[in-house]
PyMOL Python script that loads the backbone (N, CA, C, O; Angstrom):
from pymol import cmd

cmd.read_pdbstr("""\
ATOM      1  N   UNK A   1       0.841  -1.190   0.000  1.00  0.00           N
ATOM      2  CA  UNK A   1       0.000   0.000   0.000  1.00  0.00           C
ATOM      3  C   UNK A   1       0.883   1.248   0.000  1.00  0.00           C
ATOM      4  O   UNK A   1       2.048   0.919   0.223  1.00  0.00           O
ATOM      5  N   UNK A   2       0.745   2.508  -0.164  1.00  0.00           N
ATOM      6  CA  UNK A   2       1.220   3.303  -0.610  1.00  0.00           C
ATOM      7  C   UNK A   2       0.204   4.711  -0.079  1.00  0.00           C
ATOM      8  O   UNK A   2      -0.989   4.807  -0.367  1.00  0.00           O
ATOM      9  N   UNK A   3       0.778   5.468   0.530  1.00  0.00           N
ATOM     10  CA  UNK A   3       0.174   6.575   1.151  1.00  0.00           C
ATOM     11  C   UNK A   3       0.639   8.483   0.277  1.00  0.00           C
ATOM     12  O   UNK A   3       1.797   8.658  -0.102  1.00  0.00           O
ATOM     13  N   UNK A   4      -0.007   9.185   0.173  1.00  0.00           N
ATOM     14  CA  UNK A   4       0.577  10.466  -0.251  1.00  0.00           C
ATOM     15  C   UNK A   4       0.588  11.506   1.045  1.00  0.00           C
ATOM     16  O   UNK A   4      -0.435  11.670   1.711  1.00  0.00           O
ATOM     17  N   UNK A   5       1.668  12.105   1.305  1.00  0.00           N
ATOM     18  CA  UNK A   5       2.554  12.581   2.239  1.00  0.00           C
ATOM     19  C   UNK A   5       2.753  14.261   1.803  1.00  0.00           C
ATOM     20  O   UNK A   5       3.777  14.310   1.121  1.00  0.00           O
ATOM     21  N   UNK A   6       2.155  15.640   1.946  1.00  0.00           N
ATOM     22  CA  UNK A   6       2.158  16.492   2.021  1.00  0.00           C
ATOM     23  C   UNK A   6       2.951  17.928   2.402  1.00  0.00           C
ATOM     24  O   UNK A   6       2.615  18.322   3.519  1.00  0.00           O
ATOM     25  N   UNK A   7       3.406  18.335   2.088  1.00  0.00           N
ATOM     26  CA  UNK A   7       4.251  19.285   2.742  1.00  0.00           C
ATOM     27  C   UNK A   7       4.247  20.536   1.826  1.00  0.00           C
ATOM     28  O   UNK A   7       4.234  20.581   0.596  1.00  0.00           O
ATOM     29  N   UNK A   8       4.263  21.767   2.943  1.00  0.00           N
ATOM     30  CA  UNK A   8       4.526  22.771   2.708  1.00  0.00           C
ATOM     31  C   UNK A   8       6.221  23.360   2.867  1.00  0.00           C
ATOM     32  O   UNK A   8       7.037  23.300   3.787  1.00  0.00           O
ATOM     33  N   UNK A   9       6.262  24.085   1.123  1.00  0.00           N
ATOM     34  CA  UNK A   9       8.023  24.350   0.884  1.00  0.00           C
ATOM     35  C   UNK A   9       7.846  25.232   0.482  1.00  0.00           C
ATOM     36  O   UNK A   9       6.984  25.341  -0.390  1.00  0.00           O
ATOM     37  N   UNK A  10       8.777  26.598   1.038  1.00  0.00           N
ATOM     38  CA  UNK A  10       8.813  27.723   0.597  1.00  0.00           C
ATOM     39  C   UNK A  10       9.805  27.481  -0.533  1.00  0.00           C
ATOM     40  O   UNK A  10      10.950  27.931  -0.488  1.00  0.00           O
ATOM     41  N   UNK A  11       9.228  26.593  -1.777  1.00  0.00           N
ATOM     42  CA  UNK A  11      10.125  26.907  -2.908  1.00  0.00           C
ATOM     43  C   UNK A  11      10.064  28.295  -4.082  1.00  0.00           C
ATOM     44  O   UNK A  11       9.020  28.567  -4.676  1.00  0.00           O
ATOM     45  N   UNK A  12      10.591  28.614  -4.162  1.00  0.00           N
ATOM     46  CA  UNK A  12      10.838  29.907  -5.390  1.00  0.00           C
ATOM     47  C   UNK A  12      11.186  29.664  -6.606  1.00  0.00           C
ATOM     48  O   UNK A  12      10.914  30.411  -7.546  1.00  0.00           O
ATOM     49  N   UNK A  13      11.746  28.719  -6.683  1.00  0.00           N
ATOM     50  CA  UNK A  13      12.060  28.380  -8.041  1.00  0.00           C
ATOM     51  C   UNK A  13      12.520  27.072  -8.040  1.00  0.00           C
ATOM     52  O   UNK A  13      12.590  26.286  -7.094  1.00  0.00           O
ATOM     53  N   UNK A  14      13.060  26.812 -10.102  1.00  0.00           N
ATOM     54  CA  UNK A  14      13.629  25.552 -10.255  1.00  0.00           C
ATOM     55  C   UNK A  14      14.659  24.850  -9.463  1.00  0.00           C
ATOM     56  O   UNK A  14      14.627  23.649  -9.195  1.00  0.00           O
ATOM     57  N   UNK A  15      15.388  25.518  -9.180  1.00  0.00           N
ATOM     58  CA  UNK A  15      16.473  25.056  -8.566  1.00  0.00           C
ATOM     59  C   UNK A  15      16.043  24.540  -6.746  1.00  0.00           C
ATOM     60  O   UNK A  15      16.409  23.509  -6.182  1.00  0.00           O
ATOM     61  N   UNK A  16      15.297  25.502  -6.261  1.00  0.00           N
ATOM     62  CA  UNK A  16      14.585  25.145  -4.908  1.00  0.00           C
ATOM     63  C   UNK A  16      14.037  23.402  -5.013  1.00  0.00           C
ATOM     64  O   UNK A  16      14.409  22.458  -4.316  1.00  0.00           O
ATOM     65  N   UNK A  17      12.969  23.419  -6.224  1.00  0.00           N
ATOM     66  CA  UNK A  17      12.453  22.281  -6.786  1.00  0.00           C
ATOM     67  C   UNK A  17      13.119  20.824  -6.791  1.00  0.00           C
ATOM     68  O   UNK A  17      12.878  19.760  -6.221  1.00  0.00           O
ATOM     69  N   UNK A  18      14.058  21.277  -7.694  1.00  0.00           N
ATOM     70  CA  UNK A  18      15.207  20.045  -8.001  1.00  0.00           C
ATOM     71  C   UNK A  18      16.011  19.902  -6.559  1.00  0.00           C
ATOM     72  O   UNK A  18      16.412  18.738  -6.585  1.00  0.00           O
ATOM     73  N   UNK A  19      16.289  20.281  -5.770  1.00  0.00           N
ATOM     74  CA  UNK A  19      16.562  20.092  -4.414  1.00  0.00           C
ATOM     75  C   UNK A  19      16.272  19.463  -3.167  1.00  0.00           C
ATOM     76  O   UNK A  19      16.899  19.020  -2.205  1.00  0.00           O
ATOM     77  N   UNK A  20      14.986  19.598  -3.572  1.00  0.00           N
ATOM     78  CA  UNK A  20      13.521  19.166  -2.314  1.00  0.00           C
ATOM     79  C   UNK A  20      13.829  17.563  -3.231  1.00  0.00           C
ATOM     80  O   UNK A  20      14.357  16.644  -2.604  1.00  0.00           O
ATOM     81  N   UNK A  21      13.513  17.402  -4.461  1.00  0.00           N
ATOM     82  CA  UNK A  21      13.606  15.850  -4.916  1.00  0.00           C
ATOM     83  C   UNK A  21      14.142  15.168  -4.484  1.00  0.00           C
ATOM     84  O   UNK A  21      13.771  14.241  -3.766  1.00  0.00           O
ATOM     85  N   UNK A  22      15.579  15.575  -4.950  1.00  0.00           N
ATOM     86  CA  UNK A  22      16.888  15.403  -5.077  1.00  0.00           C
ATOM     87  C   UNK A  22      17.070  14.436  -3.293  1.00  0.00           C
ATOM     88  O   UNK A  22      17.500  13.322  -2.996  1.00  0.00           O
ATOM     89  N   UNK A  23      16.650  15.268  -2.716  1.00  0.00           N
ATOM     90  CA  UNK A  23      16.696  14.959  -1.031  1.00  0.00           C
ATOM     91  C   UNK A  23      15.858  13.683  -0.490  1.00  0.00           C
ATOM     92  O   UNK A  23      16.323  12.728   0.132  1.00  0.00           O
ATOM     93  N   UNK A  24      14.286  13.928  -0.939  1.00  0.00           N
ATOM     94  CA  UNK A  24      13.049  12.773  -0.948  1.00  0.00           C
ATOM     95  C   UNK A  24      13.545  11.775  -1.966  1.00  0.00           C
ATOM     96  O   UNK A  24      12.983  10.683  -1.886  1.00  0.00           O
ATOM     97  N   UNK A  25      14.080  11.843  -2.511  1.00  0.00           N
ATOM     98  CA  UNK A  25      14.243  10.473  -3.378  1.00  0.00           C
ATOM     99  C   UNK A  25      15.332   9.677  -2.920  1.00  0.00           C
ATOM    100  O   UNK A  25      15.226   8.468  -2.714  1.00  0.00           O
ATOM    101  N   UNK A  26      16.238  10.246  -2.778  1.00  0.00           N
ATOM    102  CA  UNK A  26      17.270   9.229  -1.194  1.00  0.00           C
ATOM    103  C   UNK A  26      16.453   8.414   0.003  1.00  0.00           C
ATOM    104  O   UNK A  26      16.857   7.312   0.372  1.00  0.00           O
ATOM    105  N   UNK A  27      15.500   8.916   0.471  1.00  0.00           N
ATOM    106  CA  UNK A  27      14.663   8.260   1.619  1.00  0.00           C
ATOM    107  C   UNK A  27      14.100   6.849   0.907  1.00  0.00           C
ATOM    108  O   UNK A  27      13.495   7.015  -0.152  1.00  0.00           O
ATOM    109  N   UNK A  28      14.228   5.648   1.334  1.00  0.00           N
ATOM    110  CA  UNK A  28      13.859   4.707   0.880  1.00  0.00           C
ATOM    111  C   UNK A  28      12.537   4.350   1.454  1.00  0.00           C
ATOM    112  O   UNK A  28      12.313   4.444   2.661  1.00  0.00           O
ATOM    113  N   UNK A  29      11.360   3.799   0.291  1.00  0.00           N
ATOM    114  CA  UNK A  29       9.791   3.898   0.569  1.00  0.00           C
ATOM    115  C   UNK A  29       9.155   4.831  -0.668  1.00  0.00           C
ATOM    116  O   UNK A  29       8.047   4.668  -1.179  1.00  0.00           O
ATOM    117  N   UNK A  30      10.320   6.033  -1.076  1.00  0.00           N
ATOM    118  CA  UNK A  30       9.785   7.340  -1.549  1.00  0.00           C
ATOM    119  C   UNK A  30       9.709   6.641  -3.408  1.00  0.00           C
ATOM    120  O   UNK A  30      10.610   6.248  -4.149  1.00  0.00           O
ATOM    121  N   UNK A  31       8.464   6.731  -3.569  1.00  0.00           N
ATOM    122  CA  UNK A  31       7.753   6.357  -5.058  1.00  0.00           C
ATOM    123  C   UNK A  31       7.668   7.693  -6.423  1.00  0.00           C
ATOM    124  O   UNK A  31       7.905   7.676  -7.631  1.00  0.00           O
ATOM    125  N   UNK A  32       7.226   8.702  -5.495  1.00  0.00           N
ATOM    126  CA  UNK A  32       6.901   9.535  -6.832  1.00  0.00           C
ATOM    127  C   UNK A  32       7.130  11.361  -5.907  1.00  0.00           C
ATOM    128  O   UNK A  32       6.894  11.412  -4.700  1.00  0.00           O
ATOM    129  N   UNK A  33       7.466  12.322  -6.473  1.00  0.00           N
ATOM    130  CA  UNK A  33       7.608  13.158  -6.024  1.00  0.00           C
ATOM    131  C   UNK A  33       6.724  14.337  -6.996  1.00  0.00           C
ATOM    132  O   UNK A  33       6.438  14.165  -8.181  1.00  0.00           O
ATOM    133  N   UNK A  34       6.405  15.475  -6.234  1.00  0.00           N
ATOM    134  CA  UNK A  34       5.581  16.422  -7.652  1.00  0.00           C
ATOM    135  C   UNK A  34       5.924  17.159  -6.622  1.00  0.00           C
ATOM    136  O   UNK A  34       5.801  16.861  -5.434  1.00  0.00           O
ATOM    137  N   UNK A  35       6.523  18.502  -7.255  1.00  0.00           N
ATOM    138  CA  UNK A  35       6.571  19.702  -6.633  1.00  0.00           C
ATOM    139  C   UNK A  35       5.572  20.966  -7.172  1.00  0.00           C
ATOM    140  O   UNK A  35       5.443  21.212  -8.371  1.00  0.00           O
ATOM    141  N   UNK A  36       5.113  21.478  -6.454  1.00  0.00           N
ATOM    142  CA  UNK A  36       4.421  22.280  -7.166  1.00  0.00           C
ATOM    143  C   UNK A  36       4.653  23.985  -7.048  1.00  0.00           C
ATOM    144  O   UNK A  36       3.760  24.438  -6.332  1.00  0.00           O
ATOM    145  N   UNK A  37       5.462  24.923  -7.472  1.00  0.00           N
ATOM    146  CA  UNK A  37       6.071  26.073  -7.667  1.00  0.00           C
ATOM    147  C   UNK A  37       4.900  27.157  -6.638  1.00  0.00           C
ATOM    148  O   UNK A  37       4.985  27.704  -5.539  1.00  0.00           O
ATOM    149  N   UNK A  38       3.901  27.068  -7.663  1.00  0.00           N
ATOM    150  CA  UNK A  38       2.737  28.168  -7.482  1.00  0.00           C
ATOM    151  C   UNK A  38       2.370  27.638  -5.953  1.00  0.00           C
ATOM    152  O   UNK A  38       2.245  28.532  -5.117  1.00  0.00           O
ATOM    153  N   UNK A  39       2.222  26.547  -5.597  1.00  0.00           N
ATOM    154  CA  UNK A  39       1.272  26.177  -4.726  1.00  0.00           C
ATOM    155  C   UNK A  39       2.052  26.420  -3.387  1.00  0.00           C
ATOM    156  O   UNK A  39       1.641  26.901  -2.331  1.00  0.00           O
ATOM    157  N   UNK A  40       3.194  25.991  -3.702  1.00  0.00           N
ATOM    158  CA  UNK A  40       4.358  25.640  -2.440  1.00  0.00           C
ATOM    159  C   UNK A  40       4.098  24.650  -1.751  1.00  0.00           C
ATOM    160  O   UNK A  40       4.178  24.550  -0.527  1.00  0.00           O
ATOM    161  N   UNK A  41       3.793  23.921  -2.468  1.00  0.00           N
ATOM    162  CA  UNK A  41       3.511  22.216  -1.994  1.00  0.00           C
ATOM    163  C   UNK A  41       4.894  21.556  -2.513  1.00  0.00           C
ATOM    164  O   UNK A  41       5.658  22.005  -3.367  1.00  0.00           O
ATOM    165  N   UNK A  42       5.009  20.263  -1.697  1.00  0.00           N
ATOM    166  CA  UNK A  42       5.524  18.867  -2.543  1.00  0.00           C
ATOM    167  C   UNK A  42       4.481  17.569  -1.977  1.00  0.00           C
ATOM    168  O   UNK A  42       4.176  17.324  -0.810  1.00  0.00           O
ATOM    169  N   UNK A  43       4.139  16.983  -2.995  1.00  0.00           N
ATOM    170  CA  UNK A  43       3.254  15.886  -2.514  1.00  0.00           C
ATOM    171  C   UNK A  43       4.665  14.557  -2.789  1.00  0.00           C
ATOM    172  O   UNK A  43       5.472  14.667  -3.713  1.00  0.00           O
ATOM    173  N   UNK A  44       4.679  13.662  -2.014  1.00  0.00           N
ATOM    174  CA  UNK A  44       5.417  12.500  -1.790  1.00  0.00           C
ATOM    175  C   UNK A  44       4.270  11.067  -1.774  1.00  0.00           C
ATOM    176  O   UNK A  44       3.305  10.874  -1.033  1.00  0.00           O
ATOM    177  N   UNK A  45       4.688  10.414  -2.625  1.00  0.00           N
ATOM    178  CA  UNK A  45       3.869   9.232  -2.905  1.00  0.00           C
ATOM    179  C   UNK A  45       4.741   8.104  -2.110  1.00  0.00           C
ATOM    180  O   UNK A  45       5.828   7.742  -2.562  1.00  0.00           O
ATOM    181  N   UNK A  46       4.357   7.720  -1.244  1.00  0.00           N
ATOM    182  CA  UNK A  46       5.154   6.728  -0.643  1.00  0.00           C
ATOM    183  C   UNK A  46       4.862   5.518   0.065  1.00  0.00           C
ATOM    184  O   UNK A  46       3.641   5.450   0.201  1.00  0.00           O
ATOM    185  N   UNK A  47       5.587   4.285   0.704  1.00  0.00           N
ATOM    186  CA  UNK A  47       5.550   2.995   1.184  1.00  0.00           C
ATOM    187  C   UNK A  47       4.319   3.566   2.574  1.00  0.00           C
ATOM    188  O   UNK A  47       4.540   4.687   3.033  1.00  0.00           O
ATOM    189  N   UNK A  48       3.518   3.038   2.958  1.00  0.00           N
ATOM    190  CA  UNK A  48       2.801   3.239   4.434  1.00  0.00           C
ATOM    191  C   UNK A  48       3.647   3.288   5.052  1.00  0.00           C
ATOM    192  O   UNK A  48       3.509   4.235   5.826  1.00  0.00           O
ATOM    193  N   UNK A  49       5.113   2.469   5.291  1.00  0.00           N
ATOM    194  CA  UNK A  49       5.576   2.218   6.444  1.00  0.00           C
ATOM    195  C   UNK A  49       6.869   3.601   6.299  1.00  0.00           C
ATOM    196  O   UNK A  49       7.490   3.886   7.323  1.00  0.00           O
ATOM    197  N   UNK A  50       7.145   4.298   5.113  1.00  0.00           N
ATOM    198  CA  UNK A  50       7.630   5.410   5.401  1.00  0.00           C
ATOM    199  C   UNK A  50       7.090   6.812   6.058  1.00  0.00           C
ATOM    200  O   UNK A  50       6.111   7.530   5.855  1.00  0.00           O
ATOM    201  N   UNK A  51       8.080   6.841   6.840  1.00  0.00           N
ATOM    202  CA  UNK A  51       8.354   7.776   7.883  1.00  0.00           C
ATOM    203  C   UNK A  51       8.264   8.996   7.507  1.00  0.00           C
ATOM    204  O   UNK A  51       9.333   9.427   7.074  1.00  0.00           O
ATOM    205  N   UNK A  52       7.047  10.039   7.496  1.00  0.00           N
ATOM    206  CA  UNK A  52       7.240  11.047   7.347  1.00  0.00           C
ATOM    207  C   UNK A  52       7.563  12.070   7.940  1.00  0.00           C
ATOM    208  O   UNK A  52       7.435  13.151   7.364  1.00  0.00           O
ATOM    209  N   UNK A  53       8.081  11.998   9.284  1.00  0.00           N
ATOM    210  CA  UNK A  53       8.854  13.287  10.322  1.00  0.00           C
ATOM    211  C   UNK A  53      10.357  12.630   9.572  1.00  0.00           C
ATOM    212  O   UNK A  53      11.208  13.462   9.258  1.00  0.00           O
ATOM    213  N   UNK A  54      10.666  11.036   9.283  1.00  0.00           N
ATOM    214  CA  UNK A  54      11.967  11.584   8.466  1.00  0.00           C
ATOM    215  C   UNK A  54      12.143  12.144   7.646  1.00  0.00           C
ATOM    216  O   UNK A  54      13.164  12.832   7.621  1.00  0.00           O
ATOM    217  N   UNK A  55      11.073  12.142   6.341  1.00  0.00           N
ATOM    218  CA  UNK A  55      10.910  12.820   5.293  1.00  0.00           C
ATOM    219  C   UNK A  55      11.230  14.535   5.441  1.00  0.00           C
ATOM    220  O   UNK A  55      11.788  15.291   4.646  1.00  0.00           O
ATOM    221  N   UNK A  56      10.590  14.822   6.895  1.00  0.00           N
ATOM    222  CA  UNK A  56      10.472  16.152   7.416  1.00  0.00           C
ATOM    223  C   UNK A  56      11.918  17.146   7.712  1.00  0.00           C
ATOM    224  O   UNK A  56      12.415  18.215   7.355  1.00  0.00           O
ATOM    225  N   UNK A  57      12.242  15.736   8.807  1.00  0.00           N
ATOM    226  CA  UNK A  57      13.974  15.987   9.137  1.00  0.00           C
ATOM    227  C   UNK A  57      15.105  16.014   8.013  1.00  0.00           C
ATOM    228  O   UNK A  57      16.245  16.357   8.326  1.00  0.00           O
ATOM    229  N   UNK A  58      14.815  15.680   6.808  1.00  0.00           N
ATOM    230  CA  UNK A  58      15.708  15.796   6.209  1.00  0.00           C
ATOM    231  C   UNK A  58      15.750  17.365   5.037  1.00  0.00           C
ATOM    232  O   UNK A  58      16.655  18.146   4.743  1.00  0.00           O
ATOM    233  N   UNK A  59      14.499  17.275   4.695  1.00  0.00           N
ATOM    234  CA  UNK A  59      13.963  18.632   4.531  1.00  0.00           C
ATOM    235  C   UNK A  59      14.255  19.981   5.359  1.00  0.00           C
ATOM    236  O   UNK A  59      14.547  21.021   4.768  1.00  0.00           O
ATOM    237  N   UNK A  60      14.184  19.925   6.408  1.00  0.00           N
ATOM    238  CA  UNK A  60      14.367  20.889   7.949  1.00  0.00           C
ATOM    239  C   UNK A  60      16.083  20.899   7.638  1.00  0.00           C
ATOM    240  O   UNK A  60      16.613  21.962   7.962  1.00  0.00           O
ATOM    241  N   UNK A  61      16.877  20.005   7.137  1.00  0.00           N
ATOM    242  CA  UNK A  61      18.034  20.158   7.210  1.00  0.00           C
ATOM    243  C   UNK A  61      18.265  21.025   6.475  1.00  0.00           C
ATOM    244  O   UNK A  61      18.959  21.960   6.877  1.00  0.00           O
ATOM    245  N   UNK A  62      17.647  21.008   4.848  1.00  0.00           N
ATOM    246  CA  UNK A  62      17.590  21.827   3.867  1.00  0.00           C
ATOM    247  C   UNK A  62      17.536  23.002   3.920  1.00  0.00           C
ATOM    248  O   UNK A  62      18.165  23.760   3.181  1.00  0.00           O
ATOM    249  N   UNK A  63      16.558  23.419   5.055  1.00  0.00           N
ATOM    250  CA  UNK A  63      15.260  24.316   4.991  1.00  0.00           C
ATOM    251  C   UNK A  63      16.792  25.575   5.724  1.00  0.00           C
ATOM    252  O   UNK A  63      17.250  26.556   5.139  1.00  0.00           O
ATOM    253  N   UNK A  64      17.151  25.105   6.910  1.00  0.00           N
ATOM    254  CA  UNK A  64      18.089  25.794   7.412  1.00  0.00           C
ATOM    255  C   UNK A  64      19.162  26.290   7.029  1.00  0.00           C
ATOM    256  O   UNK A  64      19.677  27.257   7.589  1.00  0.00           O
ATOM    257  N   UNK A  65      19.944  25.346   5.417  1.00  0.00           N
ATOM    258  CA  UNK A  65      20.774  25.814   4.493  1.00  0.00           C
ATOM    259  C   UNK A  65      20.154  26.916   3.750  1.00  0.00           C
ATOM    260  O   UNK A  65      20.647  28.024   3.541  1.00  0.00           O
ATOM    261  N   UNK A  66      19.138  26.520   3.419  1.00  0.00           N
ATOM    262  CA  UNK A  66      18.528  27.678   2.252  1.00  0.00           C
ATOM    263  C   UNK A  66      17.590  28.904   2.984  1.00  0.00           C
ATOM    264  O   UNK A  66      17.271  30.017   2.564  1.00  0.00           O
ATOM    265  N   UNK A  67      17.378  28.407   3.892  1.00  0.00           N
ATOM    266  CA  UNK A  67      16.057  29.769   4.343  1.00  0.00           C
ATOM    267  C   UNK A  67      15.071  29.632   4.496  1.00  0.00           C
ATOM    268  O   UNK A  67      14.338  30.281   5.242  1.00  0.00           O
ATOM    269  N   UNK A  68      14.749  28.556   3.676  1.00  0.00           N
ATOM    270  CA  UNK A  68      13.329  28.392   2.978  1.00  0.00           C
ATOM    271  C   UNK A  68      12.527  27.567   4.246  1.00  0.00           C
ATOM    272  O   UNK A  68      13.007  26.647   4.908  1.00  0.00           O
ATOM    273  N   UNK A  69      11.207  28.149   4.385  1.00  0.00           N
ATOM    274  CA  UNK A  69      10.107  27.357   5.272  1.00  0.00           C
ATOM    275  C   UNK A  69       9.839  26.065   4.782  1.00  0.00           C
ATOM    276  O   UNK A  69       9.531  25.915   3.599  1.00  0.00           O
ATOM    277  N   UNK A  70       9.945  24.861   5.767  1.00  0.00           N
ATOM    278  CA  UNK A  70       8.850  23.686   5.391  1.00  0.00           C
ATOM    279  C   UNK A  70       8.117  23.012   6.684  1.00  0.00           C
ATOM    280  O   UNK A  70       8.515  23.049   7.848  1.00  0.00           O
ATOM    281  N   UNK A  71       6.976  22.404   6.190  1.00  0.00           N
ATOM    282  CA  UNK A  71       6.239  21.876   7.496  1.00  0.00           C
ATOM    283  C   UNK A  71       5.222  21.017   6.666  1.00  0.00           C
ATOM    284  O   UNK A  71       4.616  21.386   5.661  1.00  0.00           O
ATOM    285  N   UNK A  72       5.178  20.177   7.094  1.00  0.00           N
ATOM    286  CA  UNK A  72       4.078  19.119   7.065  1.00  0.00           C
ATOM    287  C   UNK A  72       2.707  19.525   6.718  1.00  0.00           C
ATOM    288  O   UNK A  72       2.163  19.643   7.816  1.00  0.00           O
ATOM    289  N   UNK A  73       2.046  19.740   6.019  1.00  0.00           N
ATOM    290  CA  UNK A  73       0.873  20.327   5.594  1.00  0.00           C
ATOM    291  C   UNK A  73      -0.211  19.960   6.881  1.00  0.00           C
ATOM    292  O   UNK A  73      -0.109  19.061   7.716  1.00  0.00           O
ATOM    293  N   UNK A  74      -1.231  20.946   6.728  1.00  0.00           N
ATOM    294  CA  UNK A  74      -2.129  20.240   7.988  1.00  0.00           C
ATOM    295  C   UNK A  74      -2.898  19.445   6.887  1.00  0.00           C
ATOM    296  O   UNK A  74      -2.470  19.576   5.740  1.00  0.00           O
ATOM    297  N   UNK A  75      -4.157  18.505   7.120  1.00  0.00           N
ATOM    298  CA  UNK A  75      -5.153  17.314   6.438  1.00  0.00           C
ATOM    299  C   UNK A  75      -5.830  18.387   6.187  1.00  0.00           C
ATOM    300  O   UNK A  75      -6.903  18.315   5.589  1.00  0.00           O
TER     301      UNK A  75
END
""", "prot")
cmd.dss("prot")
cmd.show_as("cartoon", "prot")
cmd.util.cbc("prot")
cmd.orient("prot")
């Protein structure tokens, strides 16, 4: 089974984009990634049994290099 996993990313651009992937696609579980520019979303298609505060923590690592806000979308 396979769950979709939400988050809010203060991305700005391509390069923000290709970054956030780049990062979620190392996490093993992680199926499909879509970033979305306008929205400041990334939706993560992933295993049930992946971990999304890791998904979070590794992002948060990001987030502190670049500036950029992220958080777990609310439902």
């Amino acid at each position: 089974m396979t769950k979709s996993v939400v988050f809010d990313v203060g991305m700005t651009c391509g390069g923000c984009s290709a970054a956030v992937t780049r990062i979620l696609k190392k996490v093993e579980g992680v199926e499909d990634i879509q970033c979305d520019l306008d929205e400041k979303k990334v939706t993560v298609v992933c295993d049930d049994e992946t971990d999304e505060q890791l998904m979070l923590a590794k992002l948060m690592k990001w987030s502190e290099a670049s500036g950029k806000s992220v958080a777990l979308a609310s439902a």
